[in-house]
Every structure is written in C-alpha cells, then in structure tokens.
Phi, psi and omega in degrees: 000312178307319182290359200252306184275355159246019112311311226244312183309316176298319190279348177272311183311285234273326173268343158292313179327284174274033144116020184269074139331294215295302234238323182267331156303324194293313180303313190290338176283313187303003173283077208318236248259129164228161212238197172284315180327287208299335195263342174278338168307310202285299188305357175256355208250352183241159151314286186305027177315322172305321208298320248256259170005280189306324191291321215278288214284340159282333193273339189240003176076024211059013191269350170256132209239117164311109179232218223276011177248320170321254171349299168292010180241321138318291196279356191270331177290300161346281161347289161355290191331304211098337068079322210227000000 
C-alpha cells in the first residue's frame, strides 16, 4: 500500500510542476489512503489552497493532523491573498 501511495504521490508532484492542477487532483482524488504529505502536496500545488485545507480536515475525520509544512502553506496562500 505504501509503494502504491508514493507512487501516486509522485507522479501528482510531477503534474503540479508543471501546471496539470487538473490531472494531479484526479490522481489525488484516486487515492485509496492519504496522509499529510499528499494532502500538503494538493495545498501548495493549488490556487484553492484554502478550499484543499478545509476538504483535508472533513474529509479525513481528523485522522490527518495538519502539521508545520500544512500550516506554512496556509499562511503563505493567506498571504497570496492578502489575507495577512
């Protein structure tokens, strides 16, 4: 399982690089299990970053704990924002 999701991780990183948003949520929605990595992965690589945050804390129950790279990823979209 682990080698499956760090695949998928990789390979979502790789269409955030180069601008496929589009093409790396689909891999990140197709994901049996996601951790804080995949999901800080989706908030840096989007514009929705706020929306990506708000989805990771319903969507995962609280079993996925935001930690200081989540968090620096917030306030730097904040920021974005204006925001700050």
């Amino acid at each position: 399982m682990l080698k499956r999701v760090l695949v998928s991780w990789n390979s979502m990183v790789v269409h955030l690089r180069i601008g496929a948003l589009d093409a790396a949520l689909d891999l990140f929605r197709g994901m049996e299990k996601r951790n804080v990595i995949t999901w800080n992965s989706t908030i840096t690589g989007s514009k929705e970053a706020l929306e990506h945050f708000h989805k990771m804390q319903l969507m995962s129950d609280g079993a996925v704990k935001p930690d200081k790279i989540t968090i620096a990823n917030i306030l730097s979209a904040c920021a974005s924002l204006g925001a700050i």
